[in-house]
C-alpha positions as CSV (number, residue, x, y, z in Angstrom):
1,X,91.2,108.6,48.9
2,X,90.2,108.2,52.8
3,X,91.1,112.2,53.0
4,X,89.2,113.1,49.8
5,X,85.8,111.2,51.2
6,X,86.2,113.8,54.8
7,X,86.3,116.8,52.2
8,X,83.3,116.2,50.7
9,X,80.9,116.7,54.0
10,X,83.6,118.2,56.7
11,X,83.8,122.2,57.4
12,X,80.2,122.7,55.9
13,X,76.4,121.6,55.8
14,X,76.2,118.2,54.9
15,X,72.2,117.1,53.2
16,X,71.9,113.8,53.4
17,X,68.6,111.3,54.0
18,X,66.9,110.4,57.5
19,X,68.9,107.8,58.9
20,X,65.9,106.5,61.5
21,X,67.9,104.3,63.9
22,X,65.6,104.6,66.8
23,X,63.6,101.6,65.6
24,X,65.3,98.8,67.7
25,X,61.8,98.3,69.6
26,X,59.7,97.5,66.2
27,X,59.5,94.7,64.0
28,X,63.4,93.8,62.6
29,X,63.0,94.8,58.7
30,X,63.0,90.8,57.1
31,X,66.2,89.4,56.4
32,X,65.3,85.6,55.8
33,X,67.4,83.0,57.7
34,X,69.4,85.3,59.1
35,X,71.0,85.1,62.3
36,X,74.2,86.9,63.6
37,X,76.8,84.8,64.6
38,X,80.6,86.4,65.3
39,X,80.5,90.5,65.6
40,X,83.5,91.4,64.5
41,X,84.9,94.8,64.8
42,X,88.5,96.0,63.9
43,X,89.9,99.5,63.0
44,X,93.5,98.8,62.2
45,X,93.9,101.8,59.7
46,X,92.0,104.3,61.7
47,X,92.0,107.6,60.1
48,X,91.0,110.9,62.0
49,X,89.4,113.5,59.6
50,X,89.9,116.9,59.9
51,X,88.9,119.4,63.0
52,X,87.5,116.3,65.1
53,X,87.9,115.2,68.4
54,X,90.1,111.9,69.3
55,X,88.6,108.6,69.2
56,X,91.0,105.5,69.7
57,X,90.5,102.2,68.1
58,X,89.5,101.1,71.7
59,X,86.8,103.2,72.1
60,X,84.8,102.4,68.5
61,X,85.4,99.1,68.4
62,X,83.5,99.2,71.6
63,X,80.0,101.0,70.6
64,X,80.3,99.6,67.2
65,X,80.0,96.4,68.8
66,X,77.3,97.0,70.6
67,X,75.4,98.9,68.0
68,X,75.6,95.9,66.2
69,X,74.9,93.5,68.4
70,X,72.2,95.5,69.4
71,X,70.5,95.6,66.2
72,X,71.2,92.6,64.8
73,X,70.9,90.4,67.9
74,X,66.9,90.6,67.4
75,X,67.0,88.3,64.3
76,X,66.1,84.7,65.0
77,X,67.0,83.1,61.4
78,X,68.1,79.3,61.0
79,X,71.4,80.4,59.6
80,X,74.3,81.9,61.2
81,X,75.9,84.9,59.4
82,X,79.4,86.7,60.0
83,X,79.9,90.7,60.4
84,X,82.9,92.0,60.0
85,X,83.4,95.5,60.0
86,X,86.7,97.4,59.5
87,X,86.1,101.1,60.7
88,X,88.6,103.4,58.4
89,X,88.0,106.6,59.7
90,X,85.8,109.5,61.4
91,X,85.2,112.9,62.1
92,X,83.8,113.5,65.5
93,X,82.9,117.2,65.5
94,X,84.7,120.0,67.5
95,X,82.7,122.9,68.2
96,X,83.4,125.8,65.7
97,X,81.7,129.2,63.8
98,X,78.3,127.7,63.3
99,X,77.8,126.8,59.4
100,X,81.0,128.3,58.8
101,X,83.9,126.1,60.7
102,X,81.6,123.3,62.2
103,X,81.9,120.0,60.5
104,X,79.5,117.7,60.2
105,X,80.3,114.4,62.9
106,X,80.9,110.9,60.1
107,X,82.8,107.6,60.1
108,X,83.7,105.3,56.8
109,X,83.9,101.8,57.5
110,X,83.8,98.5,55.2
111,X,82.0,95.6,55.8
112,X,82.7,91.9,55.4
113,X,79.8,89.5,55.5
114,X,80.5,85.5,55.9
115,X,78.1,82.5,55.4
116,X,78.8,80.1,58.0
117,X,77.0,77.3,56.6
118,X,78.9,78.0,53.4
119,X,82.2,79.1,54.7
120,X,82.5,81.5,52.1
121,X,82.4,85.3,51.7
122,X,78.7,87.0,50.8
123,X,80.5,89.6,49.4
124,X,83.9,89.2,47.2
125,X,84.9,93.1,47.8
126,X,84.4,94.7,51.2
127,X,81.4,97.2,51.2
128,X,82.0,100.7,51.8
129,X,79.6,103.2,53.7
130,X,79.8,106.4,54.8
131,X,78.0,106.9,57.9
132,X,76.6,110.4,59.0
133,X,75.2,112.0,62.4
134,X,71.5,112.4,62.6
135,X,70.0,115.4,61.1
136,X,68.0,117.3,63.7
137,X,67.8,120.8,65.9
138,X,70.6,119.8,67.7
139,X,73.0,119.0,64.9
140,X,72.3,121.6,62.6
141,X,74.7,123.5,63.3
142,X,77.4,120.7,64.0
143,X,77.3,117.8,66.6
144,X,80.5,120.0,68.7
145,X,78.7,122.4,69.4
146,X,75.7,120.6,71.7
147,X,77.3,117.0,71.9
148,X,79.7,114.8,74.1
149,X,81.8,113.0,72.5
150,X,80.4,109.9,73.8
151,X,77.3,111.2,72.3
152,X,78.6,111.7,68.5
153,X,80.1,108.0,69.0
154,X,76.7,106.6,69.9
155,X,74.7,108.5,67.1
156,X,77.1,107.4,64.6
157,X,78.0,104.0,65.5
158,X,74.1,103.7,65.6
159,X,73.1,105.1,62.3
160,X,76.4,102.4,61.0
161,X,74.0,99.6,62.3
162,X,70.9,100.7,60.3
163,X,72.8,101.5,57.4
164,X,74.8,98.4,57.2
165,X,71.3,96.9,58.0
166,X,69.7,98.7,55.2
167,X,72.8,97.2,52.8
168,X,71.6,93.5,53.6
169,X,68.0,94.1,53.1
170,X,69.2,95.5,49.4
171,X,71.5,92.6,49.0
172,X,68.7,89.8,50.5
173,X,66.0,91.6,47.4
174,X,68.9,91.8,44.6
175,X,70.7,88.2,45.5
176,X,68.6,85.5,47.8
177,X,72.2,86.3,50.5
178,X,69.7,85.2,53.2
179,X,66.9,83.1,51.2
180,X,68.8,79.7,51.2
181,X,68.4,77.9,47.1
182,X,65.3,79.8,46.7
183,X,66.5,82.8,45.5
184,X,65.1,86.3,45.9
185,X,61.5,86.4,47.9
186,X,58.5,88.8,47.2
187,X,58.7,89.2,51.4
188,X,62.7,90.4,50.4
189,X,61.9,92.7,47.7
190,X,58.9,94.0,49.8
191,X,61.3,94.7,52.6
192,X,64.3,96.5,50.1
193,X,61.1,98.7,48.6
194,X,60.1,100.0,52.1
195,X,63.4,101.4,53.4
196,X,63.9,103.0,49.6
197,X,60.3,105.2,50.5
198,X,62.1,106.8,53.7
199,X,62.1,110.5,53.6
200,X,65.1,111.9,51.4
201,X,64.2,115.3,50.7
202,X,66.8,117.4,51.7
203,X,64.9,120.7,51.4
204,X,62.3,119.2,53.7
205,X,64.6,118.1,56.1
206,X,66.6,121.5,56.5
207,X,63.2,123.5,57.5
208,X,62.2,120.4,59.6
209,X,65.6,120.9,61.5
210,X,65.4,124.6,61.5
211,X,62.1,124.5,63.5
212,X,63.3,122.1,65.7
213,X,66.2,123.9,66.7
214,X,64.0,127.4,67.0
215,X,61.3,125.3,68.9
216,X,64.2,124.2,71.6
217,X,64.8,126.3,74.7
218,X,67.9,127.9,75.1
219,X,70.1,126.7,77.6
C-alpha cells in the first residue's frame, strides 16, 4: 500500500495545493487550550520510495522534531496535548531528465494525538498525510536537481508541521479536540474556514512556478 501511495506522485509532475509553512513569525492559526507537551517522533517501518536519496531514521526523526517543536511550541493553551508521529516513508529526490525521470521529493507519516488531562487518544485510528515539497521555480522540475539533501529534509519535514497543523484546526472546528466541554467554537470554525481559502488552483500555480523559475538567474 506504502509502494502504491509513491506511484501516485514519483517519476512525474505532481499538482498539489500551496503548502505556506513560512508563517512561523505570524499569529499561530487558533487551536483553543492547546499546548504541546511530549514531541514524539519514531520511524520504525521506514520505507524509501523509489529513485530517492537515503535518509536514516536518525536523520528525520531529528528535523521532524524540530519542525514540530518549532511550530507548535508557539501555542500557550491551558492543556497539555501529545504528538506522536510515526514517519512511514519518503522520497527525497535524486536529480534526473527534468519532467521526465525527476520525482517529486514526499514523505507519508501517521499521526497520534493524546489528551493528557484525559489520558486518552484524540484520535482512535492513527491519521495519515502525505506530505509534499513546496511548489516553486526551484522545484519545478524536481527538488534533485537544485537541492541538498538537507534541504528536501527541511522543506518537507516543514510542510509535515503545517499540514499536521492544518489536521487539528479541522479536527478543533469538526469535534471541540481543543475546546474543553464546550464543544466546537465560532473562533474554531472561523480558523478551519480560513486555511480551506488558501490557494489550490493547480493551473495557477504551474504558470506561477514557471515564471519564477524563468525569472531566476542561471547559475
Amino acid at each position: 500500500m506504502l509502494l502504491r501511495s509513491f506511484a501516485l506522485f514519483a517519476g512525474f509532475l505532481v499538482l498539489t495545493a500551496c503548502t505556506n509553512a513560512n508563517d512561523l513569525g505570524e499569529e499561530p492559526t487558533y487551536l483553543g487550550d492547546f499546548r504541546m507537551g511530549h514531541n514524539v517522533v519514531v520511524a520504525p517501518n521506514l520505507t524509501k520510495g523509489p529513485a530517492s536519496r537515503e535518509a536514516s531514521e536518525e536523520e528525520w526523526a531529528m528535523v521532524m522534531t524540530k519542525a514540530i517543536g518549532d511550530r507548535f511550541g508557539r501555542y500557550q493553551g491551558e492543556r497539555y496535548y501529545h504528538l506522536g508521529v510515526s514517519i512511514e516513508g519518503y522520497v527525497l529526490a535524486v536529480p534526473g531528465v527534468p519532467l521526465v525521470l525527476s520525482p517529486k521529493s514526499a514523505l507519508i507519516l501517521n499521526v497520534t494525538v493524546w489528551d493528557d488531562a484525559k489520558q486518552e487518544k484524540l484520535n482512535a485510528k492513527p491519521e495519515q498525510i502525505t506530505v509534499l515539497e513546496s511548489f516553486s521555480g526551484n522545484t519545478l522540475l524536481g527538488s534533485g536537481l537544485t537541492q541538498s539533501k538537507a534541504k528536501q529534509l527541511d522543506n518537507l519535514s516543514r510542510n509535515a508541521a503545517k499540514l499536521i497543523e492544518n489536521w487539528l484546526v479541522r479536527e478543533n472546528a469538526e469535534k471541540g479536540w481543543f475546546e474543553g466541554e464546550g464543544g466546537p467554537s465560532e473562533a474554531a470554525r472561523e480558523a478551519a474556514e480560513a486555511i480551506e481559502e488558501e490557494p489550490s488552483d493547480a493551473s495557477a500555480m504551474v504558470e506561477k512556478a514557471k515564471a519564477q523559475a524563468e525569472a531566476e538567474p542561471e547559475s
